[in-house]
C-alpha atoms as one frame of an Amber mdcrd trajectory, in Angstrom:
protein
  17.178  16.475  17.069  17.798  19.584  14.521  16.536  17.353  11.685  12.742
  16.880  13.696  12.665  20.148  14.416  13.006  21.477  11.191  10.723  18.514
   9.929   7.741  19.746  12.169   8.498  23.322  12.193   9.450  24.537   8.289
   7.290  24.562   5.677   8.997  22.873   3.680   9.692  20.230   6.626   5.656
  19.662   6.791   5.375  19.546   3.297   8.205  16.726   2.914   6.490  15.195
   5.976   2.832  14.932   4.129   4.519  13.771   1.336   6.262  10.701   3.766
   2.929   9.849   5.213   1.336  10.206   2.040   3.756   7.612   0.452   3.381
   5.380   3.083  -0.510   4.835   3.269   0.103   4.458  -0.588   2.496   1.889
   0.129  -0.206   0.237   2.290  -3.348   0.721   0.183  -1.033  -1.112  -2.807
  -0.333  -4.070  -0.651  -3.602  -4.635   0.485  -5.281  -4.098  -2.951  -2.248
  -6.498  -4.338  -2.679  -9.240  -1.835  -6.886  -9.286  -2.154  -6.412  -9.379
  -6.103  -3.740 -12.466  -5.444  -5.958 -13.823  -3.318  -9.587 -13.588  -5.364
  -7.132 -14.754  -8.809  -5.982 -18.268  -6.837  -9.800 -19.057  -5.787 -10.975
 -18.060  -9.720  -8.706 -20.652 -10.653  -9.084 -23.311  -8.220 -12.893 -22.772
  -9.265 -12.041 -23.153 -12.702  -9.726 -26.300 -12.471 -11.990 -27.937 -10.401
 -14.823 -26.463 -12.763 -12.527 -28.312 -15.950 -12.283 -31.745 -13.528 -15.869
 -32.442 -13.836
């Protein structure tokens, strides 16, 4: 319980916990951006085999 209060009561604790939150909703933006990129990529190609097809 030393460790939280430090963590929420130091400056430097806030500091290393923006940069933790910070990390982690870059961690999540990177995801989603990955997975919509994956996902818009597969239906380009799909568009352009069936594109080469006919």
């Amino acid at each position: 319980m030393e460790a939280f209060k430090i963590l929420f009561s130091t400056s430097t604790g806030l500091m290393s916990l923006g940069v933790i939150v910070f990390i982690i909703g870059m961690g999540w933006f990177f995801a989603r951006m990955f997975a919509r990129k994956m996902r818009e990529d597969a239906a380009a190609a799909k568009a352009q085999q069936q594109a080469q097809r006919h």
